[in-house]
N, C-alpha and C positions, 0 to 999 in steps of 0.2 A: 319183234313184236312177235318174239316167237311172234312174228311179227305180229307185233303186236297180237299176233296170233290172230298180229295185229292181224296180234295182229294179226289177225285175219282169220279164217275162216271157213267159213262154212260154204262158202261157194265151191272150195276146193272137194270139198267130203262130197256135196249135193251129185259135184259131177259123176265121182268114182260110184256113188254109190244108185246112180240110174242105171235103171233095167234092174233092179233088184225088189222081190214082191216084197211085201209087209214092211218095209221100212218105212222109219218115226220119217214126221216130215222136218225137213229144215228149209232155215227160212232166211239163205242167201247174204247173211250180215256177217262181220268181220270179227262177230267177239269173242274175245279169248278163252284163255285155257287153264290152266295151273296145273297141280300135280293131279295125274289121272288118276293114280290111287289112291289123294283122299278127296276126290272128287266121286269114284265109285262109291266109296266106304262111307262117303256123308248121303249118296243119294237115300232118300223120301218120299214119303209122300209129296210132303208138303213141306215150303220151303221154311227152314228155322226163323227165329227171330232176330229181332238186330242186336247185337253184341256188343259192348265196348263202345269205339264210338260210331258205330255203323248209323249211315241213315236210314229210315224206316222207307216204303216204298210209294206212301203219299209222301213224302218228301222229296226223291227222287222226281218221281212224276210232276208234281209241284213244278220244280227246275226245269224242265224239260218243256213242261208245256208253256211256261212263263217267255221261252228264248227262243219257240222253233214256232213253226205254224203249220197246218195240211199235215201233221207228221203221226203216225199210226204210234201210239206208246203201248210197249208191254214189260213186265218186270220178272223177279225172279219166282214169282209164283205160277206162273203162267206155263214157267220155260219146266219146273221143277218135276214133275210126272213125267216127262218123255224121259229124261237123264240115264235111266237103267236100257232103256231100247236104244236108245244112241250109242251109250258104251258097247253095249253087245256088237253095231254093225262094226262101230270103228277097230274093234279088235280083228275083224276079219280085212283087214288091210296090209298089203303089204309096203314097206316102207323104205329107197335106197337113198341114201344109206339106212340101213339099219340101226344103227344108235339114234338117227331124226325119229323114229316111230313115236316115245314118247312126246317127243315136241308136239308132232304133227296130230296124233290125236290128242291131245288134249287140248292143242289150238282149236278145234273145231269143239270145243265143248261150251255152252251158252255163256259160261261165266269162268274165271278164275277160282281155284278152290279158297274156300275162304270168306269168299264175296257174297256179298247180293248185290243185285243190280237195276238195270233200268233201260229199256232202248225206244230211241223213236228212227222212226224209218220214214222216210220219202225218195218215191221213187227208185234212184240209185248209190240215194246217200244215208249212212247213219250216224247217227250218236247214243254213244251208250254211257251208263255211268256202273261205277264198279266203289263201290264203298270197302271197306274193310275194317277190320276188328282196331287194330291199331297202324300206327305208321309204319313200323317195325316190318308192318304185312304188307301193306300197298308197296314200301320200296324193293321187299323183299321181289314182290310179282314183278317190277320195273325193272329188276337187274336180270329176271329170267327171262324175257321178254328180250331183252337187246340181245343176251346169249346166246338167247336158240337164234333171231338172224342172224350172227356171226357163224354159228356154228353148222346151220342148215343153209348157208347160202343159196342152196343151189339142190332140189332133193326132187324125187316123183313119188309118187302115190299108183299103188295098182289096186284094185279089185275086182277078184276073179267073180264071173259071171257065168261058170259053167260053162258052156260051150264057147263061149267070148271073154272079153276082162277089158277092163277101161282102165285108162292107164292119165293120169293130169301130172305134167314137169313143173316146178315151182320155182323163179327166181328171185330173191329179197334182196335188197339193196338200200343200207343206211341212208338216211337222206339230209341233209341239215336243216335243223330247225331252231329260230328265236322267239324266244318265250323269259316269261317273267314266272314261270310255276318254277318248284323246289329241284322239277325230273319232268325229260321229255325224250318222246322217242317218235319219231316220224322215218318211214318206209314205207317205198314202191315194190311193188309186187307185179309179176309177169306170170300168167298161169296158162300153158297149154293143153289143151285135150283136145284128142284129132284133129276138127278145123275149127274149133274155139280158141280164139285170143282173149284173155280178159287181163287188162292191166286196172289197177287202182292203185289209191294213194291211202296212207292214214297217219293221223297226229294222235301221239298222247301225253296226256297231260297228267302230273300227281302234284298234290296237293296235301299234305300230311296223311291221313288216312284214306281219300278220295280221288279216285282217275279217271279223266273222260277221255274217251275216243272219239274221234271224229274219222271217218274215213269215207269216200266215194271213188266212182269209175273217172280211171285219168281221161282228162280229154287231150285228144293228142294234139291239137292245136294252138294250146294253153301252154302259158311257160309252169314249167316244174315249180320252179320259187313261186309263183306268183299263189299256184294253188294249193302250194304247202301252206304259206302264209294265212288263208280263206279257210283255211281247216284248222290250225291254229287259234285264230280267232274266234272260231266256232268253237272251240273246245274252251277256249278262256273263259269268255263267254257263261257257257252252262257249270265251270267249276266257280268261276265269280260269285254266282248266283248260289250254289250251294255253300261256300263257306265265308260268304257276308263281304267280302273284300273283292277292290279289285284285281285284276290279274293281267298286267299291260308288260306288253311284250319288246325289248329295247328298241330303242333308233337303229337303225343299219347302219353297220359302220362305213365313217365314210374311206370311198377308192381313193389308193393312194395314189400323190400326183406326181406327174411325172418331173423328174427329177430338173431334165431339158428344159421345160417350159419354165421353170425357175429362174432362170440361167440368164442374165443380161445377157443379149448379144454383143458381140465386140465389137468396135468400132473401129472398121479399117482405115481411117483419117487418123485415131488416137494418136498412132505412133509417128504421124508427120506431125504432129501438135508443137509450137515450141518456137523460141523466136528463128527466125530464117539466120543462116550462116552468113558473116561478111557484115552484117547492119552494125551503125555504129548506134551509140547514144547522140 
């Protein structure tokens, strides 16, 4: 997700990029990125119109407030002014490896290029929804997206701060998920900075032109499947509802049995079985 750029986030930038004056604010959610360059190159004012088969953003919002409750919604008009101040801080980043730097900032960019989108927040958890022109694009973003975590498995983030610099380590890690959508990508995330731990989880889900993200803070008490599952369903859920169908995720397969317990026991009598020696008729 790059993870999902997921994956992920903005929590990471938030970090490196405190103690730094005039910085845009961000606002701690997981959403993705796409190509930096023509995410620089499309920034606006204001954010374009829907395209193709994009949804409009009462639409989105629609979705969103229909499945979730208590949950703060904003879209990509909202997110679309700050875009050129964000780009500016995240270029002052430095990135190891170096070839993660595009992944990594453009993960911290509100949206995927391409997109428009939609987020509801509560608490410590989000869902976003990421529309796109055609499928062509949504898949295209799902395959960059698994790339960058295979390829960033494991990267840091510094930001010089003058006379100090902050420095957050990144570790992503594929995670298995079951879903009935077309594409899915679910990954945990381990983020350090000084004595900051922040772990989360997030699912994403595609649906011909359309992808939700669901992602929140792992509780470490919870089993991993159990909360992958619950994010899953939350992502079903709200892409259900955008594209009229439902989206039901298979039966678990079942554990195979062990082989042993199969297995008649033998019967130690069997082989005395049989008429006794010397009897006549």
């Amino acid at each position: 997700m790059r993870p999902a750029r997921f994956w992920t986030a903005l929590p990471l930038i938030a970090l490196t990029l405190t103690g730094c004056e005039d910085t845009p604010e961000a606002d701690g959610s997981p959403l993705g990125g796409g190509s930096l360059d023509s995410s620089v190159a499309e920034a606006q004012v204001t954010a374009p119109e829907p395209r193709g088969q994009q949804l409009s953003h009462p639409e989105m919002v629609e979705a969103l407030e229909s499945t979730l409750s208590s949950a703060t919604i904003t879209d990509t008009d909202d997110w679309w002014p700050n875009l050129r101040d964000l780009n500016r801080e995240l270029q002052r980043l430095e990135v190891q490896p170096v070839d993660c730097k595009p992944y990594v900032t453009a993960s911290a960019l509100p949206m995927p290029a391409g997109a428009l989108g939609a987020l509801a927040e509560s608490a410590d958890s989000q869902t976003v929804i990421y529309t796109f022109e055609d499928s062509t694009a949504a898949e295209d973003y799902m395959d960059s997206e698994r790339a960058g975590v295979e390829r960033c498995a494991e990267h840091k983030v510094v930001r010089d701060l003058g006379e100090d610099e902050a420095q957050a380590e990144t570790t992503l890690t594929e995670l298995r998920v079951r879903t009935g959508a077309q594409d899915a990508l679910a990954v945990g995330r381990v983020m350090e900075a000084s004595d900051i731990t922040q772990r989360d989880l997030t699912v994403l889900l595609r649906q011909g032109p359309h992808a939700v993200l669901a992602a929140e803070q792992e509780d470490p008490d919870a089993e991993q499947e159990d909360a992958i599952a619950e994010l899953e369903a939350r992502a079903a859920e709200v892409l259900s509802t955008l594209i009229g169908e439902e989206i039901v995720a298979p039966e678990p397969e079942p554990e195979p049995e062990d082989e042993s317990e199969d297995e008649p026991e033998e019967d130690s009598e069997s082989e005395e079985e049989g008429e006794p020696e010397g009897e006549n008729d």
